[in-house]
N, C-alpha and C positions, 0 to 999 in steps of 0.2 A: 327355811332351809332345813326342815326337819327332816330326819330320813337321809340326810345324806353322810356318805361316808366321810372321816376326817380327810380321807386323800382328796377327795371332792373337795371340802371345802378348802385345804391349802392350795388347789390348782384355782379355786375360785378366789382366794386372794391373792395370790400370784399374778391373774388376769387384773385383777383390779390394780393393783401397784404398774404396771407395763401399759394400763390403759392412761394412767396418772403420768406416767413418764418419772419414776421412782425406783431410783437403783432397787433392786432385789433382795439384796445383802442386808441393806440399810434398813429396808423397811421392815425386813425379817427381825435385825438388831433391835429397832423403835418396840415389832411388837411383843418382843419376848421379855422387856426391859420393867421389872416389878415394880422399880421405881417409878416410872410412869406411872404404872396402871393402878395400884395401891390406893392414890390420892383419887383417881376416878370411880375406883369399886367406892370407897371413903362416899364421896359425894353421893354417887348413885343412891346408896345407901339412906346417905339424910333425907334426899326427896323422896324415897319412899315411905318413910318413918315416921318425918315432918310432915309431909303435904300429902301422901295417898297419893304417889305419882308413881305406875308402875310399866308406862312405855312411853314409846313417842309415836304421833305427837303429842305433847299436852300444854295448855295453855289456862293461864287464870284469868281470868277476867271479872275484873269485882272481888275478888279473892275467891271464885269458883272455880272448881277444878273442870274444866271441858278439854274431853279426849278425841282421838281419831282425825284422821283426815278429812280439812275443809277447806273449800273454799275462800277466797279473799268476800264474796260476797256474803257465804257463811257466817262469818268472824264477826264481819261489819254489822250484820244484822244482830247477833247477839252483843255486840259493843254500843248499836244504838239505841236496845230493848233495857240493856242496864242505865244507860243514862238518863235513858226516859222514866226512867225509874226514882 
């Protein structure tokens, strides 16, 4: 979503709430609301800090950090290499 203007991106969650079937108001209220989002910056934060986790997806497996979009059969193949392990 780089490159686009802030009006774009609130017409694009505007769509996305109305696609949800999510009053407008409401969800506007959820995402302006710092109490919410405080505790998630919070978090984000430790997995970064902690574990070198800096998008999604990420998953550990064995306690290894592996990124990016994969497959079910991906996954399984690196889940069966570590146990053969």
């Amino acid at each position: 979503m780089a490159g686009q203007s802030s009006r774009q991106l609130i017409d694009r969650r505007h769509a996305g709430s109305a696609r949800l079937d999510i009053d407008r108001e409401e969800f506007e209220r959820v995402l302006s609301d710092q109490n919410g989002l405080t505790p998630l910056q919070e978090l984000t934060q430790q997995a970064v800090n902690a574990f070198g986790v800096t998008g999604t997806p990420s998953f550990f497996i064995n306690g290894e950090l592996t990124t990016g979009g994969m497959s079910f059969e991906e996954i399984s193949r690196l889940i069966d290499a570590k146990l053969s392990n």
